[in-house]
C-alpha positions in Angstrom: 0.0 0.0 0.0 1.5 3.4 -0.7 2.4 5.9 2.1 0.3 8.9 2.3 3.7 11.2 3.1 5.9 9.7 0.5 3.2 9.5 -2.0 2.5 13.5 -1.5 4.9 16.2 -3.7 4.9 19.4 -3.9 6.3 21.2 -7.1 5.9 24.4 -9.3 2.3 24.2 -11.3 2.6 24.0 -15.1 -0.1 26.5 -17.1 -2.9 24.2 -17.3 -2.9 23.5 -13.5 -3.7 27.4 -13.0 -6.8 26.6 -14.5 -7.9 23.8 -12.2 -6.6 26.5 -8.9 -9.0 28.9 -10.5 -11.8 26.4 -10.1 -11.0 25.9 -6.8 -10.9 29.2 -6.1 -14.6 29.8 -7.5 -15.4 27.0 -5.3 -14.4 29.0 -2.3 -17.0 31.6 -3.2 -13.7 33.6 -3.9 -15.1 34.9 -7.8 -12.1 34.7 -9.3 -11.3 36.6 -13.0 -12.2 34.2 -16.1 -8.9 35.0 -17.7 -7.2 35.7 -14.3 -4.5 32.8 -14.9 -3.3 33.4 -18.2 -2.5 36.8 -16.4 -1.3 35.1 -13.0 1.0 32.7 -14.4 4.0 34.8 -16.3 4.1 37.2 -13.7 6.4 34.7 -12.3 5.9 31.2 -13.5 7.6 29.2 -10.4 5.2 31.5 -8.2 2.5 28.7 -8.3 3.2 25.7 -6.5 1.0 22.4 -6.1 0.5 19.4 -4.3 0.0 16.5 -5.9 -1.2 13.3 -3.8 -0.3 10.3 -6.0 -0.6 12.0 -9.2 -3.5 14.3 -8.2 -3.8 17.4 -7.2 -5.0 18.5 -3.6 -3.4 21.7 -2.6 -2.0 25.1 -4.0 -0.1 28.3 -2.8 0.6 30.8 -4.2 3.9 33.2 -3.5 4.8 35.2 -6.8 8.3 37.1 -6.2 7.8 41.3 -7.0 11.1 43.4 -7.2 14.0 42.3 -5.3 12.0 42.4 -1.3 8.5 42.0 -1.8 5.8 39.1 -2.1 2.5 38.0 -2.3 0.8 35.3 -1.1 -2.5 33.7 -2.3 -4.5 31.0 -3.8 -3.9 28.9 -0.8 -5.6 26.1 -0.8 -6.6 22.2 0.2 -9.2 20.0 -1.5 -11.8 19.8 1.6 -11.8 16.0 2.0 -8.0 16.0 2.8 -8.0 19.0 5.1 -6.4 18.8 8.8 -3.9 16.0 7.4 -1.0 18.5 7.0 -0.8 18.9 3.3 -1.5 22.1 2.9 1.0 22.8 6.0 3.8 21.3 3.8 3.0 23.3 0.8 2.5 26.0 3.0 6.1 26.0 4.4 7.1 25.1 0.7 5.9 28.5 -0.5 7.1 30.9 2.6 10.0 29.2 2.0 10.3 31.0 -1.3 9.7 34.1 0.3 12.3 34.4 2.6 14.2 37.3 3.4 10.9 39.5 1.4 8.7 41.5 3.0 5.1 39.0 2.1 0.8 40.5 1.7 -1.5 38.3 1.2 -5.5 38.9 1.3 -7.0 36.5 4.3 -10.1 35.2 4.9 -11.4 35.6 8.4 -11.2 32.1 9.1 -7.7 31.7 8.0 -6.5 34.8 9.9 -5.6 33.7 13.0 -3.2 30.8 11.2 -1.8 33.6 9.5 -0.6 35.2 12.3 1.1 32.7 13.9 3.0 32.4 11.0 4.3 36.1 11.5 1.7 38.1 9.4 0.1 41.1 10.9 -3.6 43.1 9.9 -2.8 46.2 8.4 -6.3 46.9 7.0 -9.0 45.2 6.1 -10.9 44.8 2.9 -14.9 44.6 2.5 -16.3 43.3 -1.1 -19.0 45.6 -2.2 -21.6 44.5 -4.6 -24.4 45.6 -6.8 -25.4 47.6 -9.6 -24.2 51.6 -9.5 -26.4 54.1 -11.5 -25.1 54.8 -14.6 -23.7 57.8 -16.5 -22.1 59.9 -14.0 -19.9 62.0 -15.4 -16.3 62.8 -14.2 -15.4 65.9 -12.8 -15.0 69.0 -14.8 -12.0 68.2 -17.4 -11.7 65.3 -16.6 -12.1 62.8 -19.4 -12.5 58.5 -19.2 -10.1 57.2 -22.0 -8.8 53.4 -22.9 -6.4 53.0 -20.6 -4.2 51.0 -23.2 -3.9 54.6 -25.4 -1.9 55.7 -22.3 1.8 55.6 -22.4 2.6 52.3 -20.4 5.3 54.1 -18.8 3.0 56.1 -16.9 0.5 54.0 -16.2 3.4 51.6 -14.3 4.4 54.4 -12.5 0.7 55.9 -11.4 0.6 52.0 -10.1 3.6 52.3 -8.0 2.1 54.7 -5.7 -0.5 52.0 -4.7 2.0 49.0 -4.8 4.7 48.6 -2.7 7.1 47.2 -5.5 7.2 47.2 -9.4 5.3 45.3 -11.1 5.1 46.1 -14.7 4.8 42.5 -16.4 1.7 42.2 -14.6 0.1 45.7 -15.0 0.9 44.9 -18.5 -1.1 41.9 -18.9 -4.0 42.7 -16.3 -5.1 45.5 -18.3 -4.8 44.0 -22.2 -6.3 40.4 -21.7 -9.3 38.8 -23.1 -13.0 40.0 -20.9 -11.9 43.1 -19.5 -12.0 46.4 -20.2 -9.2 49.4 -19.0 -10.3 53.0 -18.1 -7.7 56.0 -17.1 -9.0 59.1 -15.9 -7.2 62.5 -17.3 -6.8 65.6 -16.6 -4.7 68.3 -18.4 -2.5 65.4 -19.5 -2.0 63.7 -16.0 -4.0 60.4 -15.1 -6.0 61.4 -12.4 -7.5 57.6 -11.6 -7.5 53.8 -13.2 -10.3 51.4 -13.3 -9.9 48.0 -14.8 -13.6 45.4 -15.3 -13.1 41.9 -15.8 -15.5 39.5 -16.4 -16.2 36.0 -13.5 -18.4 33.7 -12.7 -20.2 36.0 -10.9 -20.4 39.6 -10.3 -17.8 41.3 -13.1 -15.2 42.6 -10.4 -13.3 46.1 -10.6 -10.0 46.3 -9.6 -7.6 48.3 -9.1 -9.4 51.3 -8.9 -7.1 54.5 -8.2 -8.7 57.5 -8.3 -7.7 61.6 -7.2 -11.0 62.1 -5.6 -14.2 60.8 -5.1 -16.0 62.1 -8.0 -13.1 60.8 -10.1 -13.8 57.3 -8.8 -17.3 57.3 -9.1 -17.3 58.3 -12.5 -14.6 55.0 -13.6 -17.1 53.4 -11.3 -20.0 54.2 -13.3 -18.6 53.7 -16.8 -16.9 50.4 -16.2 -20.3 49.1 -14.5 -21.8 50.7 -18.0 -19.2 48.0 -20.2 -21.2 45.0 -18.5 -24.1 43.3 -20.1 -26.1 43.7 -16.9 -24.0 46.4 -14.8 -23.4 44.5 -12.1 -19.7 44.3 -10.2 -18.1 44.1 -7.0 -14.9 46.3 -5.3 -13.2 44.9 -2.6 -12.5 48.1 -0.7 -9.6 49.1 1.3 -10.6 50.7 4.8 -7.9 52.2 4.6 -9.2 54.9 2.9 -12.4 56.1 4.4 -13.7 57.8 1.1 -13.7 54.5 -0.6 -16.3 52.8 2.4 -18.5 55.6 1.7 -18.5 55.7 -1.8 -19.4 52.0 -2.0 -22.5 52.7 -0.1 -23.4 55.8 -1.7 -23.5 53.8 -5.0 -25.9 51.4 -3.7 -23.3 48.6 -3.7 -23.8 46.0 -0.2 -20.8 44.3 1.8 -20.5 40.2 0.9 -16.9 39.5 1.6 -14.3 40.2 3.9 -10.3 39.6 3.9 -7.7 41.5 5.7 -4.7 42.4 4.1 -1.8 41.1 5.6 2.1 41.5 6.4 5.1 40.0 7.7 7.3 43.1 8.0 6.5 47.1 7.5 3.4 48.2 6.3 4.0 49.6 2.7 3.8 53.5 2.5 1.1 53.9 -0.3 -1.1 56.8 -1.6 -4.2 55.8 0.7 -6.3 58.7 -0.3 -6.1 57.7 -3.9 -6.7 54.1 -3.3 -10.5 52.9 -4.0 -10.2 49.6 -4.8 -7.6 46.6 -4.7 -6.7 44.9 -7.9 -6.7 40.9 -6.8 -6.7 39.1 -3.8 -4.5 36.3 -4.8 -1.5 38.9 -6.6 -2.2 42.1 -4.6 
């Protein structure tokens, strides 16, 4: 009879196993992107590793290298017949192990968070998913125009991203705003992006995210128009309480709470432009 422990090995995913994570993940309730993996995966293709329990797989982390001191942690996961045997501890250790020495985020679920900080993270906000659908047509401020984000200069747009993420990350900003089922909005004024909103189409609600944004109004408006993209208008914003504008501005569009993480860290918490920062662009790459 084959041993359970011998018979379990962790190594990096290959392309097609992003898919099955992404299933996974929709099983969680988690409403993942429908092209999300073909973005995830070469951001940094040893980032995804999987357990495989003689031949099959049963477990997943996430831990996707940015810049040469940060990480992010996601897509953790064990099939739910096999949890409380210590698989998902092993890849677990597997992934923080490819961490070391970087400063980690991940997104946590409330259940998980408590694990999480014995393992040396720390809360340094929390996250609320907001859903519904927002009224439409409301216009940006005065001169302030809604273009395709992908007419922008990428330069730009990489470095408006910076001041909302702690490390560079320009493969993936790349990718997250050109692929298949979503659609890209920057907000302009007098030739500087005054906010970015990027739609992309799941199982469920279509989910904005990021979503940057100089003011309010400015966010509203990206709000508005992205929802306007959508067959039936309806997304959801996880929002960052760290910036008390953004909570309001999910209510005042009508939008309802319907999932909670807390964002999470082992070291420092990142200096970011808070004011400017409405929405958060995935849970499972930051």
């Amino acid at each position: 009879m084959p041993n359970p422990v011998e018979d379990f090995e962790i190594t990096a995913a290959s392309a097609e196993d992003i898919v099955t994570l992404g299933a996974w993940a929709h099983e969680e309730g988690w409403n993942p992107g429908l092209t999300d993996g073909a973005v995830f995966f070469p951001t940094d293709p040893g980032g995804f590793l999987i357990g495989r329990l003689g031949g099959a797989p049963v477990t997943s982390v996430s831990v996707v290298r940015y810049g040469p001191d940060h990480g992010f942690l996601g897509l953790y996961l064990t099939r739910p017949h096999l949890r409380g045997q210590g698989y998902g501890l092993r890849t677990w250790q597997a992934g923080t192990a490819r961490l070391a020495g970087r400063n980690v985020g991940l997104d946590g679920v409330p259940a998980q968070q408590d694990n999480y900080r014995r393992s040396g993270f720390r809360t340094c906000w929390s996250n609320a998913r907001y859903e519904g659908t927002p009224p439409p047509d409301i216009a940006p401020p005065p001169g302030t125009s809604l273009i395709d984000a992908r007419t922008v200069p990428f330069g730009r747009l990489a470095a408006y991203d910076r001041r909302f993420f702690p490390a560079p990350r320009d493969g993936f900003l790349a990718a997250w705003i050109t692929a298949p089922g979503r659609t890209a909005l920057a907000a302009v004024r007098d030739g500087e992006l005054q906010g970015l909103g990027v739609v992309r189409a799941c199982r469920a609600a279509s989910r904005i995210g990021p979503l940057y944004a100089a003011s309010p109004q400015v966010a509203t408006a990206l709000v508005s128009a992205l929802a306007a993209t959508l067959p039936e208008g309806t997304v959801a914003v996880d929002v960052p309480d760290v910036n008390p504008a953004a909570v309001r501005l999910a209510g005042e569009l009508g939008l309802t709470p319907s999932f909670d993480t807390a964002r999470m860290y082992t070291g420092p918490e990142p200096v970011i432009d808070r004011a400017g920062y409405y929405g958060i662009t995935s849970l499972e790459l930051g």
